[in-house]
N, C-alpha and C positions, 0 to 999 in steps of 0.2 A: 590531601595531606602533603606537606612540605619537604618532610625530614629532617627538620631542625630539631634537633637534642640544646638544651639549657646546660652549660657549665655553671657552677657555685664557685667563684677561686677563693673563699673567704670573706669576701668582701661584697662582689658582686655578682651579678648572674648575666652571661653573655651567650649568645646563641651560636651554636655551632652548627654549620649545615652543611659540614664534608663526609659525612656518611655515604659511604659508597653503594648507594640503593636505587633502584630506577627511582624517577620521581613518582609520586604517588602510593610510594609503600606505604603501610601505618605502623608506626613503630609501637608496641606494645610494653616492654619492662625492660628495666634497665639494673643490674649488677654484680659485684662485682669482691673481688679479696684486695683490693689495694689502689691508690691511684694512679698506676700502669696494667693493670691487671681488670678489666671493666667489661662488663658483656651488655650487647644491647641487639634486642632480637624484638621480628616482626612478622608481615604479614608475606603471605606465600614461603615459608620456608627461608625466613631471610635471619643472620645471624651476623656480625661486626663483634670485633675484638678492639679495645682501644689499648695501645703499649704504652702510652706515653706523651706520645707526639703526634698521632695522628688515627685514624681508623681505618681497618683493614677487615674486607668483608670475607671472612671463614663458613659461609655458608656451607650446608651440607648439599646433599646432591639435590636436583630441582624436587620442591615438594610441593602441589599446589596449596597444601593444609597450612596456617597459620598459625607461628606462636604467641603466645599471650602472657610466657612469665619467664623468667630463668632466676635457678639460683648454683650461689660458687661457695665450697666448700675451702676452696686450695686452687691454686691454679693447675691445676694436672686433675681437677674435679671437678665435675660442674651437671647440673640436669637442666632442663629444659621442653617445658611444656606447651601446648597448643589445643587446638579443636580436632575434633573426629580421632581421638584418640592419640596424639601426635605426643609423642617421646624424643627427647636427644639428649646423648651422653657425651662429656667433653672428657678427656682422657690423658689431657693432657699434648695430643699431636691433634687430634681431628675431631671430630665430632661424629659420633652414629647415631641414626634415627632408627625408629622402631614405630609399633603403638601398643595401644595395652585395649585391655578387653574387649570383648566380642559385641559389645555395645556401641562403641567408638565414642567414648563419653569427652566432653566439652572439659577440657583441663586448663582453669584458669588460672592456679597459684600453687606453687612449689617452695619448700621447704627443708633441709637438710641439715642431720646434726651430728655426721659421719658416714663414711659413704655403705654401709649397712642398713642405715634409719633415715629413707628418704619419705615426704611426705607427701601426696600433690592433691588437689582436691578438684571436685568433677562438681561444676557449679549447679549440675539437671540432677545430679544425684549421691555418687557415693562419695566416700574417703578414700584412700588410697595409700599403699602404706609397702615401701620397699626395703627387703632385708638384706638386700646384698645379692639375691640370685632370684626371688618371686614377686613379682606385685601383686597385691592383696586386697582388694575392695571391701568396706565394710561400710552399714547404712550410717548416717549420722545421729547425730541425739534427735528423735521425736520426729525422723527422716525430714529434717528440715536441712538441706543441703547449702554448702558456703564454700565460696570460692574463692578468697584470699589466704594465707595464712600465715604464721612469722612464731620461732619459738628461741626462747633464753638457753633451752635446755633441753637433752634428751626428754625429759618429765614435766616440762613445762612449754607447750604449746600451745597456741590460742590458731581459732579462724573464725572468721566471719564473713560475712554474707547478705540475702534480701532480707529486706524490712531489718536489718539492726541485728540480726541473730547473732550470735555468739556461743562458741563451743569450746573447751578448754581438756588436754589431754592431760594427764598427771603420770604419763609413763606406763597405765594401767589401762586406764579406760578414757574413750571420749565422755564428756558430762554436759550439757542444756547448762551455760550460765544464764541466760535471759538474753531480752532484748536491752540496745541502746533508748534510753528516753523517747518519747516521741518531740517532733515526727522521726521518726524512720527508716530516714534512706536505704539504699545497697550501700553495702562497704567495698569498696573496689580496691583496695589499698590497703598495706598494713608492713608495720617497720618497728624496730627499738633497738633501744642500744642494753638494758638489762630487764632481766624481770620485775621490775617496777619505773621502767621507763619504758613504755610502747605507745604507739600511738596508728590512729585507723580514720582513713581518710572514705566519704563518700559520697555522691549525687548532692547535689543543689550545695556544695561545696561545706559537707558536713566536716567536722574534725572532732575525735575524742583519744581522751589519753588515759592508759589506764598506769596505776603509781604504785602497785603492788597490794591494792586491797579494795579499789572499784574504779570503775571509769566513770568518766567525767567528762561533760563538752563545755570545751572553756566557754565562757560569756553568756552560758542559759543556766 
């Protein structure tokens, strides 16, 4: 693995490879509240802040665990997820690491729609669901586990996962929407800009987009 992160300046996409990582990290997920304000975090406990002008690696203390997702609320807010249970809290000066259950579940996607109602999901098993002082595990719809997840709204969260699965939270309860068409894939990916603009990237370079009343893979 190289370390090269891809810029978008609107126009084009240019490689940026100043990331301050030994070489050989694997960079995992990337973002962010603004275009000075950017998180991109990876594997052994590795963490970079982008301000502006350049990348500055805010790692926390050495961790051999790897992360796999971060997301930002606010710049003074942020989580950050990993494998074997692997937590980190951005607060705005530093970042604290933790983990969560006594399982050390595999945390591949995080989620947040105030810093009370964090979500992160454990791709081998449960949900996960933070209130501001407890994380909470709970099984998924038909324990069919997913490990991506992205939401418009307190009451409106989606994730997804192996073979296509799809789960959707309404503020109440998680709910089984179905699978993606076949074939299939894992969903590894998942982003929008409102609730009927989201869209969920996965294996053999799947894409679907859901519009506020089904999803859909463009071109099949």
């Amino acid at each position: 693995v190289d370390r090269d992160v891809y810029r978008f300046d609107g126009t084009i996409w240019s490689v940026d490879d100043t990331v301050p990582f030994p070489l050989g990290t694997e960079l995992a997920d990337v973002g962010g509240t603004a275009a000075d304000d950017v998180w991109l975090v990876g594997g052994t406990g590795k963490i970079a802040h982008w301000g502006g002008a350049g990348w500055t690696d805010v790692s926390p203390p050495a961790d051999p665990r790897n992360f796999l997702a971060v997301h930002a609320l606010s710049r003074d807010d942020a989580w950050a997820v990993g494998d074997q249970g692997l937590l980190a809290h951005w607060n705005g000066a530093a970042w604290t690491t933790s983990s969560i259950g006594d399982s050390l579940p595999h945390l591949t996607g995080v989620w947040m729609s105030a810093t009370d109602d964090v979500w992160a999901m454990d791709d081998w098993l449960s949900i996960w669901h933070f209130d501001g002082s407890t994380w909470t595990p709970t099984l998924p719809p038909n324990s069919r586990p997913v490990g991506v997840v992205w939401g418009a709204a307190p009451d409106d969260v989606w994730a997804g996962g192996p073979n296509g699965v799809l789960h959707h939270w309404d503020g109440a309860q998680w709910s089984a929407v179905g699978f993606l068409s076949l074939p299939t894939p894992g969903l590894n990916g998942m982003v929008g800009l409102t609730g009927a603009d989201i869209w969920t990237v996965g294996d053999g370079g799947m894409i679907a987009r859901f519009n506020g009343q089904e999803w859909t893979r463009p071109g099949m």
